[in-house]
BATI-85853 format. One record per residue: x, y, z of N, C-alpha, C in turn; residue in one letter. Coordinates in Angstrom, 3 decimals. Each point is the difference from the previous one (the first is absolute). Layout:
<recs>
        nu        nv        nw       cau       cav       caw        cu        cv        cw  aa
         X         Y         Z         X         Y         Z         X         Y         Z   A
...
</recs>
This chain:
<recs>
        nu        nv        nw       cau       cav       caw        cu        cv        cw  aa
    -8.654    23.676   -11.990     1.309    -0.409     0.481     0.587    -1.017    -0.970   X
     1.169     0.062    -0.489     0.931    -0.835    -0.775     0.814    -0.559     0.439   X
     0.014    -1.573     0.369     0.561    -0.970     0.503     1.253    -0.844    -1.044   X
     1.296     0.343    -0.050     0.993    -0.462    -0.288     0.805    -1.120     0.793   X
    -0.159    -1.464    -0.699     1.320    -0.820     0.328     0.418    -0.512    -0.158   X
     1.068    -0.072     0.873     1.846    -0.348    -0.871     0.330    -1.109     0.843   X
     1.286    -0.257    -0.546     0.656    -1.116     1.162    -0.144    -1.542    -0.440   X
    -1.010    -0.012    -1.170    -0.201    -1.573     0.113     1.584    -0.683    -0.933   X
    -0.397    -1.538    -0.501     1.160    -0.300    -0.844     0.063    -2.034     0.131   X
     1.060     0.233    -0.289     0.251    -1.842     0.040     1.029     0.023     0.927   X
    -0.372    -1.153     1.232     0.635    -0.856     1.133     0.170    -0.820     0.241   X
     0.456    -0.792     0.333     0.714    -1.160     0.500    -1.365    -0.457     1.147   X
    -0.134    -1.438     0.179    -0.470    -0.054     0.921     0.954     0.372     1.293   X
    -1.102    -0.059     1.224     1.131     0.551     1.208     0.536     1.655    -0.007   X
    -0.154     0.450    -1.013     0.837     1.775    -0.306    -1.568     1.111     0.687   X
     0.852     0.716     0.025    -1.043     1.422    -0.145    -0.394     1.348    -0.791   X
    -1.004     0.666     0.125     0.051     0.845    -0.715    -0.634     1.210     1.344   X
     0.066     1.029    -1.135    -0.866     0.930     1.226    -0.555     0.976    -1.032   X
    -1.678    -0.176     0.104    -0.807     0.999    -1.399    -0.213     1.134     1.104   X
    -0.034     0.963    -0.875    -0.295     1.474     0.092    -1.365     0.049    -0.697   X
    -0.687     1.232     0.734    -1.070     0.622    -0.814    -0.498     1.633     0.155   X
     0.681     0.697    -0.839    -0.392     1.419     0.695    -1.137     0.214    -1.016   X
    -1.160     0.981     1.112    -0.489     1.098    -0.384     0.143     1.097    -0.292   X
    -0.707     0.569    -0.903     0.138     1.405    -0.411    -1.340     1.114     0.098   X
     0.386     0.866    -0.056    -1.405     1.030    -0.419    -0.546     0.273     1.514   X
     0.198    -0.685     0.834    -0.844     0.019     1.571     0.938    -0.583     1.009   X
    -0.502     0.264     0.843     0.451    -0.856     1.287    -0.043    -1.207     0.685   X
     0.313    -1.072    -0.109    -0.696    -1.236     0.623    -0.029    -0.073     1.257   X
     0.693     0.852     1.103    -0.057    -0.203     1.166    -1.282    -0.417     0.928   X
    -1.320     0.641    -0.665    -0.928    -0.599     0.102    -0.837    -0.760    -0.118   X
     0.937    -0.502    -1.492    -0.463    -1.648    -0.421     0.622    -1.446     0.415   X
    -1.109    -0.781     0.280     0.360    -1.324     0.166     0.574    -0.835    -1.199   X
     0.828    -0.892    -0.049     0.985    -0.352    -1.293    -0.053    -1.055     0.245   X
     0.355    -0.820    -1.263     0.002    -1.659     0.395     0.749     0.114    -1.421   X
     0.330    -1.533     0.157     0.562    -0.832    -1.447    -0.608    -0.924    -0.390   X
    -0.454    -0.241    -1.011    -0.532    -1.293    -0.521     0.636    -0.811    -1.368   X
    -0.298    -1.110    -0.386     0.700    -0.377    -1.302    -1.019    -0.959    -0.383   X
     0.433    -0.167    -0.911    -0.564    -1.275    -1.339     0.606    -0.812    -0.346   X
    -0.246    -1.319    -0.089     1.086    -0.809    -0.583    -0.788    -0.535    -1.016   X
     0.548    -0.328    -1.303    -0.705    -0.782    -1.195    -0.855    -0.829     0.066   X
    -1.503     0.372    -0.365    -1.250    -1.115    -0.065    -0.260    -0.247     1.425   X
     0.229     1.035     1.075    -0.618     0.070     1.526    -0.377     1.644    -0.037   X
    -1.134     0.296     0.793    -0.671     0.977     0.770     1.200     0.981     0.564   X
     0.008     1.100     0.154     0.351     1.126     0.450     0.252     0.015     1.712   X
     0.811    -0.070     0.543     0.103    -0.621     1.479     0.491     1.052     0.805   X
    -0.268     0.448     1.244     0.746     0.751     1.086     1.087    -0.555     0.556   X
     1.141     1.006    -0.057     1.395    -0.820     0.350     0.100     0.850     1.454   X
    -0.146     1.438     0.088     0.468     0.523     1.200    -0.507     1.666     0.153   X
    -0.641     0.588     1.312    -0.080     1.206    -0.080     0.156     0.786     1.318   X
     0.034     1.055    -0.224     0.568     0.955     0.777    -1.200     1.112     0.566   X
    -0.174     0.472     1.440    -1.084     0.977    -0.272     1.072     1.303     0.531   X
    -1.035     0.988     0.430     0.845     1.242    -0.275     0.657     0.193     1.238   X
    -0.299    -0.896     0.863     0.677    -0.067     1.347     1.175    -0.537    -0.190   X
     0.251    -1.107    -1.417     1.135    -0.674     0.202     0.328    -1.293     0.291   X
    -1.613    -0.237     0.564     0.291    -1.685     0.133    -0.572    -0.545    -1.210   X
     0.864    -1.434     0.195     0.023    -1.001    -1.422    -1.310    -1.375     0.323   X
    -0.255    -0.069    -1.169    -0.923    -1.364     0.527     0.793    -0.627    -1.219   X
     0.183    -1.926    -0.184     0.112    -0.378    -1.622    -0.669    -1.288    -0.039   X
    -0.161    -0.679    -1.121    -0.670    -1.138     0.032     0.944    -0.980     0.295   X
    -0.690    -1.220     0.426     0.745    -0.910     0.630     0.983    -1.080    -0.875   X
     0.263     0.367    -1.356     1.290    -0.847    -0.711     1.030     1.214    -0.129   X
     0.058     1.297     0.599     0.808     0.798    -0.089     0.624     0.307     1.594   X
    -0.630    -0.674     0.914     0.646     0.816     0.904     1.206    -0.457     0.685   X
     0.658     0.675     0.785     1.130    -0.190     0.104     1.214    -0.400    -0.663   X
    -0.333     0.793    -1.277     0.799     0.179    -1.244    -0.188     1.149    -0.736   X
    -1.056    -0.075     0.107    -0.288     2.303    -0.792     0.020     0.584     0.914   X
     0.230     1.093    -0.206     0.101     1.389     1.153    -0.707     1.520    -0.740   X
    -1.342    -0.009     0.346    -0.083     1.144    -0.796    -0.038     1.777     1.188   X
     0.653     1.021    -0.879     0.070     1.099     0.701     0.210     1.553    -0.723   X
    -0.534     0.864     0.455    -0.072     1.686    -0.456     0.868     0.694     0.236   X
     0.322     0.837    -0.953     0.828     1.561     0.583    -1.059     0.770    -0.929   X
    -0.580     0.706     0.943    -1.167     1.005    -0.251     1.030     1.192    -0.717   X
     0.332     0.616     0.656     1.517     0.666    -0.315     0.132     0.029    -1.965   X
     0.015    -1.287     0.246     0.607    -0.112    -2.243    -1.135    -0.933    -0.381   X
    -1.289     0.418     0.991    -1.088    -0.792    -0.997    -0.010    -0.891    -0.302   X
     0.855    -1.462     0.746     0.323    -0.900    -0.916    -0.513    -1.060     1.002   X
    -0.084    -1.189    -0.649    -0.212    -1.494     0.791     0.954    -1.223    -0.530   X
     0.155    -0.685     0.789     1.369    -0.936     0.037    -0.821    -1.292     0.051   X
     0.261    -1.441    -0.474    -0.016    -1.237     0.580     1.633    -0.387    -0.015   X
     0.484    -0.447     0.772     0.798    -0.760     0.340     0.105    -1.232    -0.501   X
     0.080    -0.553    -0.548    -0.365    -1.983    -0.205     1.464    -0.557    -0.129   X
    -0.041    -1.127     1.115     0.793    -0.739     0.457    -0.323    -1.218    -0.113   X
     1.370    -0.712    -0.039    -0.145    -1.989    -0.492    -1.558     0.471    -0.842   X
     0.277     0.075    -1.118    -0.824    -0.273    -1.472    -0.205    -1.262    -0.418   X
    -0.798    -0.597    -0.283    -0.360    -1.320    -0.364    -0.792     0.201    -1.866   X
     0.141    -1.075    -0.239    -0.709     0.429    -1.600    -1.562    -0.215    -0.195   X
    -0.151    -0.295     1.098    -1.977     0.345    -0.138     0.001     1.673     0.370   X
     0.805     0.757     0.618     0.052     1.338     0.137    -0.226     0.717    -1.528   X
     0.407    -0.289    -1.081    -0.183     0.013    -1.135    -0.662     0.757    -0.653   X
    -0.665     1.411    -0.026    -1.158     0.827    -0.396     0.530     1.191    -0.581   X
    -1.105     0.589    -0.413    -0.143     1.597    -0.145     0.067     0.591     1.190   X
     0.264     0.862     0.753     0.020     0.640     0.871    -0.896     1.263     0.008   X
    -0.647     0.588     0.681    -1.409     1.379    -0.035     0.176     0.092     1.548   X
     0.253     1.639    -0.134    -0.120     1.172     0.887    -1.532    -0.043    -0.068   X
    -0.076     0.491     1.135    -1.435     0.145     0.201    -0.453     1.911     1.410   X
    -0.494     0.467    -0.619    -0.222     1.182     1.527    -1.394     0.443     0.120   X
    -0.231     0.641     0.840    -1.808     0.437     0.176    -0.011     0.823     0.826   X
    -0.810     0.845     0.659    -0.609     0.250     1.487    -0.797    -0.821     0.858   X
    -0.760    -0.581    -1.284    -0.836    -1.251     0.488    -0.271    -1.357    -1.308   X
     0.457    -0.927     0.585     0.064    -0.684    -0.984     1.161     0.200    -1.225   X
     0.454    -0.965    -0.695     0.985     0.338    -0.995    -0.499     0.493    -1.652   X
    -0.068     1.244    -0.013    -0.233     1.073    -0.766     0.970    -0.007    -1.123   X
     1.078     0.046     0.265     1.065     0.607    -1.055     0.731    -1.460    -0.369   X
     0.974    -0.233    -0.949     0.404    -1.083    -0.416     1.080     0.338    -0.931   X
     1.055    -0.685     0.139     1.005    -0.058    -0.831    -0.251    -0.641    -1.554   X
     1.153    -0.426    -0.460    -0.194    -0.539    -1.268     1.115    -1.529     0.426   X
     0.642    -0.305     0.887     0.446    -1.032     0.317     1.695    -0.343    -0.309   X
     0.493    -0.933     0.624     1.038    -0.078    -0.307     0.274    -1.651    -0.020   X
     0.900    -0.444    -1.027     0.111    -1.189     0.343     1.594    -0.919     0.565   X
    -0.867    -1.104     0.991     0.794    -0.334     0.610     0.358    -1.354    -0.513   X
     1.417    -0.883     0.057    -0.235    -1.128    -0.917     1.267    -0.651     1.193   X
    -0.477    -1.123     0.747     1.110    -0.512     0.746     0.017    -1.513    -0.498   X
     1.382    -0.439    -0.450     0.440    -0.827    -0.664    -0.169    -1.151     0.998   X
    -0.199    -1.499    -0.075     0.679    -1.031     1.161     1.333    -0.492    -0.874   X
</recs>
C-alpha cells in the first residue's frame, strides 16, 4: 500500500490546515490509520487515529483541536488541525495496517509561525 500526503505548508499561529492522505493499490477500509509527526531533534510521536469503525482516539496536546477522519469511498484520511500553535511544528506521516501500522507515508511538512 502507498501512502500519499498533502495539505501541509506555513501558518500563522491560531490558522488551520487540513492534511490529506490517500491510498492506493488496495483498500483501506479495513485498515486502521493514524497520523503521526516529527519535530526536529524529538522522537516520532502519535498525533491521532482512526479504526475501521471510525472512531478517533488522539494524544493529549492535540485534542480538541485535531479532528481526524475517512472516506473509504476515495481511500483517503483527513486530519483537521485547528488553533495551530508552533510547537505543532513537524513532518507529518500517514500511517495504515490491519494490525499495527504497516504502511507509511513519506510525510508532509507542517510549519506554524507565532
Amino acid at each position: 500500500v502507498q501512502l500519499v500526503e498533502s495539505g501541509g505548508g506555513l501558518v500563522q499561529a491560531g490558522g488551520s490546515l487540513r492534511l490529506s492522505c490517500a491510498a492506493s493499490e488496495r483498500s483501506i477500509s479495513n485498515y486502521a490509520m493514524g497520523w503521526f509527526r516529527q519535530a526536529p531533534g524529538k522522537e516520532r510521536e502519535f498525533v491521532a487515529g482512526i479504526r475501521r469503525n471510525g472512531d478517533g482516539n488522539y494524544a493529549d496536546s492535540v485534542k480538541g483541536r485535531f479532528t481526524i477522519s475517512r472516506d473509504n469511498a476515495k481511500n483517503t484520511v483527513y486530519l483537521q488541525m485547528n488553533s495551530l500553535k508552533p510547537e505543532d511544528t513537524a513532518v507529518y506521516y500517514c500511517a495504515a495496517g490491519p494490525l499495527g501500522y504497516k504502511y507509511w507515508g513519506q510525510g508532509t511538512q507542517v510549519t506554524v509561525s507565532s
